[in-house]
C-alpha positions in Angstrom: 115.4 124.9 81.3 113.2 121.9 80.1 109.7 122.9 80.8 108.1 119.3 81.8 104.4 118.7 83.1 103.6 115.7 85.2 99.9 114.3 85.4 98.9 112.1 88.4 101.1 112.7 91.5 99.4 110.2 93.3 101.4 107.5 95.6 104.2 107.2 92.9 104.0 110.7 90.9 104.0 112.6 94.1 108.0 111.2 94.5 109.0 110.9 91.1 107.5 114.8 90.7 109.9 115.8 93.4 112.8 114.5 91.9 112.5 116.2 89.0 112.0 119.4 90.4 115.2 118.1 92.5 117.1 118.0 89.3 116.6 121.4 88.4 113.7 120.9 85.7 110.6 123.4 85.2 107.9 121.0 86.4 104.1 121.7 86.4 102.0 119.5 88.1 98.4 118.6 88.4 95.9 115.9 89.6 92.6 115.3 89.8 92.3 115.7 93.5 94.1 119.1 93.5 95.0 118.6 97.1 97.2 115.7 96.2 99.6 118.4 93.8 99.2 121.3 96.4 102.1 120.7 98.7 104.6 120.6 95.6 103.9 124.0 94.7 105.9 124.8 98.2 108.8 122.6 95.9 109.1 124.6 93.6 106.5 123.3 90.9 103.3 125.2 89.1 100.3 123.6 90.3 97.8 123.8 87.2 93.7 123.5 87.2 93.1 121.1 84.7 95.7 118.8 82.4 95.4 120.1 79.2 96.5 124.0 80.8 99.5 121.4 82.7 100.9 120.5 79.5 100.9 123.9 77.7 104.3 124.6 76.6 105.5 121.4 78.2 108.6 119.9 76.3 108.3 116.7 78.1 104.6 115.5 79.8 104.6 112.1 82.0 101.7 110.5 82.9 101.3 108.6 86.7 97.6 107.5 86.1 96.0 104.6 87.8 95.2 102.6 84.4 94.4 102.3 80.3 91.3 104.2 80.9 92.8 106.5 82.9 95.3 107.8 80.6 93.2 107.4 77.6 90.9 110.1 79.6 93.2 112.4 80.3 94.8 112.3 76.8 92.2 112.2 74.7 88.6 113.3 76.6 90.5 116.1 78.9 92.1 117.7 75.9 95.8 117.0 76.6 96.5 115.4 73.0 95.0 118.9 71.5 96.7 121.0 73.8 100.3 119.4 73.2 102.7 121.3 71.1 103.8 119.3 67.9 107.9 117.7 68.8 106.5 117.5 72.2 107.0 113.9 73.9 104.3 112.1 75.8 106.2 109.8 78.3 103.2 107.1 80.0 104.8 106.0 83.2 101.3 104.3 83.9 101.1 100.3 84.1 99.0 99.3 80.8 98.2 97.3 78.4 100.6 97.0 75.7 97.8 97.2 73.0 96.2 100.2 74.8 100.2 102.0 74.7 100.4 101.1 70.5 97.0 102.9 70.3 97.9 105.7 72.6 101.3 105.9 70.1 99.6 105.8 66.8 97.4 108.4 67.9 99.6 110.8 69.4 101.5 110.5 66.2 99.2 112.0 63.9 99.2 114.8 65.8 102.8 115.3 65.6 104.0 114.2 69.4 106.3 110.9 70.2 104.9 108.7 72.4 107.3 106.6 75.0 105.6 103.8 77.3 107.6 103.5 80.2 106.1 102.0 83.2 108.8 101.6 86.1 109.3 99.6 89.1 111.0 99.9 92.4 107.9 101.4 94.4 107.5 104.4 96.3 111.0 103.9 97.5 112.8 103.3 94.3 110.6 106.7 93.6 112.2 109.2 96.2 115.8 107.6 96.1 115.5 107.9 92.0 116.2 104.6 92.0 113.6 102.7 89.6 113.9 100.3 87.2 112.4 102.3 84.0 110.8 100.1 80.6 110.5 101.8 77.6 109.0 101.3 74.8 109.2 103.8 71.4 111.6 105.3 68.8 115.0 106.1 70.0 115.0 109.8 69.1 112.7 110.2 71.6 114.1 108.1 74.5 117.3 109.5 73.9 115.7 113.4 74.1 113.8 112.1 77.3 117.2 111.5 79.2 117.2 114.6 81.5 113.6 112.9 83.0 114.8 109.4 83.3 118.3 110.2 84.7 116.7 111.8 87.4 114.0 108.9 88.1 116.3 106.1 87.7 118.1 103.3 85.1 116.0 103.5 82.4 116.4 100.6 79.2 115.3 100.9 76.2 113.1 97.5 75.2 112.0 98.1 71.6 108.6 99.7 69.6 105.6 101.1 71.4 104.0 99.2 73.9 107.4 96.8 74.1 107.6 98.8 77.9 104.7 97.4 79.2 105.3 94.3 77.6 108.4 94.4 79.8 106.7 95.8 83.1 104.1 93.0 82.6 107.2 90.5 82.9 108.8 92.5 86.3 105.3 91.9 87.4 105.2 88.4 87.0 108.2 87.7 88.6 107.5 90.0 91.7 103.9 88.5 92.1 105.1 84.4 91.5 108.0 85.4 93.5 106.2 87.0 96.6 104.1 83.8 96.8 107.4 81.7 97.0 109.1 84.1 100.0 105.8 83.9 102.0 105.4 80.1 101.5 109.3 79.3 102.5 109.0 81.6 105.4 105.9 79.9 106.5 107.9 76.5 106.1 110.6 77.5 108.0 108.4 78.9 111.1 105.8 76.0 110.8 109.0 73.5 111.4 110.6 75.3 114.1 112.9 77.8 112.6 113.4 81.1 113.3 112.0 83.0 110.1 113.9 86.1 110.4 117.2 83.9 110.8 116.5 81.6 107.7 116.0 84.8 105.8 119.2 85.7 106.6 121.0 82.4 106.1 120.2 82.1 102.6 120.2 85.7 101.3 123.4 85.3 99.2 122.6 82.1 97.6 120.6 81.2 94.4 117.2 82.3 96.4 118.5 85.8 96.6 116.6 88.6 95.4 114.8 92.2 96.2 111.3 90.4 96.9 113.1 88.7 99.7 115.1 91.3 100.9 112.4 93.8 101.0 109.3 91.5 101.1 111.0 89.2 103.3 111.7 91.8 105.8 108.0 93.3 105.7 106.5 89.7 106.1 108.8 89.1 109.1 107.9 93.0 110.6 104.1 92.4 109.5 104.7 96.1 107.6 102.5 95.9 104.5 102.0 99.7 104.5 101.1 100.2 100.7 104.5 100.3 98.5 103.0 98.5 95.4 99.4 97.6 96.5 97.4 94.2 96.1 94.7 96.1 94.1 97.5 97.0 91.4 99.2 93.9 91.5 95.8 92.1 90.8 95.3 94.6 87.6 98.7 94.0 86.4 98.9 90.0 86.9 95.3 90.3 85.0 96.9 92.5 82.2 99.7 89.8 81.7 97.2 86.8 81.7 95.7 89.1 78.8 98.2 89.3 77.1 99.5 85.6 77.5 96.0 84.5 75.8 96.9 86.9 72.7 100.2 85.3 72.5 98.7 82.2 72.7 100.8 81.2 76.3 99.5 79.5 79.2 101.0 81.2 82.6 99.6 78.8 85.5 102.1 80.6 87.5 101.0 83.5 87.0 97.2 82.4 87.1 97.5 81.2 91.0 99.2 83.6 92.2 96.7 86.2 90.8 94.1 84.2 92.2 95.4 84.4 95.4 96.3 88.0 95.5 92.1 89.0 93.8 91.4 86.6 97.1 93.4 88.9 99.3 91.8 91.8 97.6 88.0 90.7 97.7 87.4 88.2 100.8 90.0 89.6 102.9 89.6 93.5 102.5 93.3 93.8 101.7 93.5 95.6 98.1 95.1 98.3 99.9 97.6 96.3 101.4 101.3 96.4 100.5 101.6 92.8 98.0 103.7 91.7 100.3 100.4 90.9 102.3 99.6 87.8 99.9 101.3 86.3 103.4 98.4 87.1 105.0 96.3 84.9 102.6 98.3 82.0 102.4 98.4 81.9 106.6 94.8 81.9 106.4 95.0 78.9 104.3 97.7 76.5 106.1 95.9 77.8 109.4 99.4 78.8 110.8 101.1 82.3 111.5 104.6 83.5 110.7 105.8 84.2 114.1 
């Protein structure tokens, strides 16, 4: 039985834990808030103190953490990279730089343990239906020994070298953070000239404008559900990641640049980092002075 150890089960790793114990894997979990990894251990997983004693005699360890800093931490400060095995595989689900995932590789290396970046989206549903939409990044012998993990998270596609999956996660979070903005400004359109919102969602889900962000988005908007999925403090960090990395590559997103404008407004005048992103309708009511429904 692959012996796998998962650090951070958090909003996401809490989920994606369960699906791997689902699928029959030896999981060990642990978090910083231990409370937060308890109820697994009713699951079926070990429940460990601290991360580097998580990952001893772990094949496979995947990181859930909150940021770059966080998993440069917890590798490096809190004794994970040491405690490794060398032919294990580090696979960083975590949204983070791409610069901060080559390091992370190169590091790893010298001690003898592949590194795969592979940040995923689909949100906490995509999570528990093992369902997500899975980037990585790193050498193919690795990704292809990782397979037991990512069959039972989701579809996962390999992109090209370390730090080429957050490169790609970066992208999915443009287009879900522009695209957002667009749903929650046609909906407003529709209900400002008369329409019913709900039904114009419907009307042209099928056509060109078709996508999850209005499925799913759409819906919340129209049900005023922004219960945290993917939250507008994580969608700020990640729209301020790829801006980063568009000045490095020498790009110019303005795209990108309003809409995380809009969301950090959401976030720090509004009180709504915690929302679901889907919220950013909330923001850009305030701002026409009208209300969807």
């Amino acid at each position: 039985m692959m012996r796998v150890a998962f650090l951070g089960v958090g909003l996401m790793g809490a989920p994606m834990s369960r699906r791997l114990i689902g699928a029959g894997l030896d999981v060990t979990v642990w978090s910083r808030t231990r409370a937060k990894a308890e109820p697994l251990a009713g699951e079926g997983a070990r429940v460990a103190d601290d991360a580097a004693a998580a990952v001893d005699g772990a094949g496979i360890v995947v990181t859930m953490l909150s940021d770059g800093p966080a998993v440069t931490d917890v590798l490096f400060d809190a004794g994970v990279a040491e405690a490794l095995k060398p032919g294990a595989i580090l696979v960083d689900m975590s949204s983070i730089p791409s610069s901060t995932a080559r390091d992370h590789a190169a590091r790893l290396g010298e001690c003898g343990v592949a590194h795969l970046d592979a940040p995923v989206s689909g949100g906490t549903r995509g999570a528990a239906a093992g369902t997500l939409a899975i980037m990585v990044g790193g050498e193919q012998a690795a990704f292809d020994a990782a397979a037991p993990v990512f069959s039972a998270l989701g579809r996962a596609v390999r992109v090209g070298p370390a730090g080429a999956g957050q490169l790609a996660k970066l992208a999915n979070q443009v287009i879900v953070g522009v695209t957002i903005g667009a749903v929650s400004e046609a909906l407003l359109l529709a209900a400002a000239g008369g329409a019913d919102p709900a039904a114009v969602r419907e009307a042209i889900r099928g056509g060109f404008a078709e996508s999850r962000i209005l499925e799913e988005h759409g819906r919340r908007m129209i049900e005023r559900d922004f219960a945290p999925g993917g939250m507008v403090s994580t969608q700020v960090k990640d729209l301020d990641t790829a801006l980063d990395a568009a000045r490095e590559a020498g790009v110019t997103l303005p795209l990108t640049q309003d809409a995380r404008d809009r969301f950090a407004h959401l976030r720090d005048v509004m009180d709504g980092g915690a929302l679901d992103h889907s919220a950013l309708l909330l923001q850009l009511e305030a701002l026409a002075g009208k209300r969807l429904g």
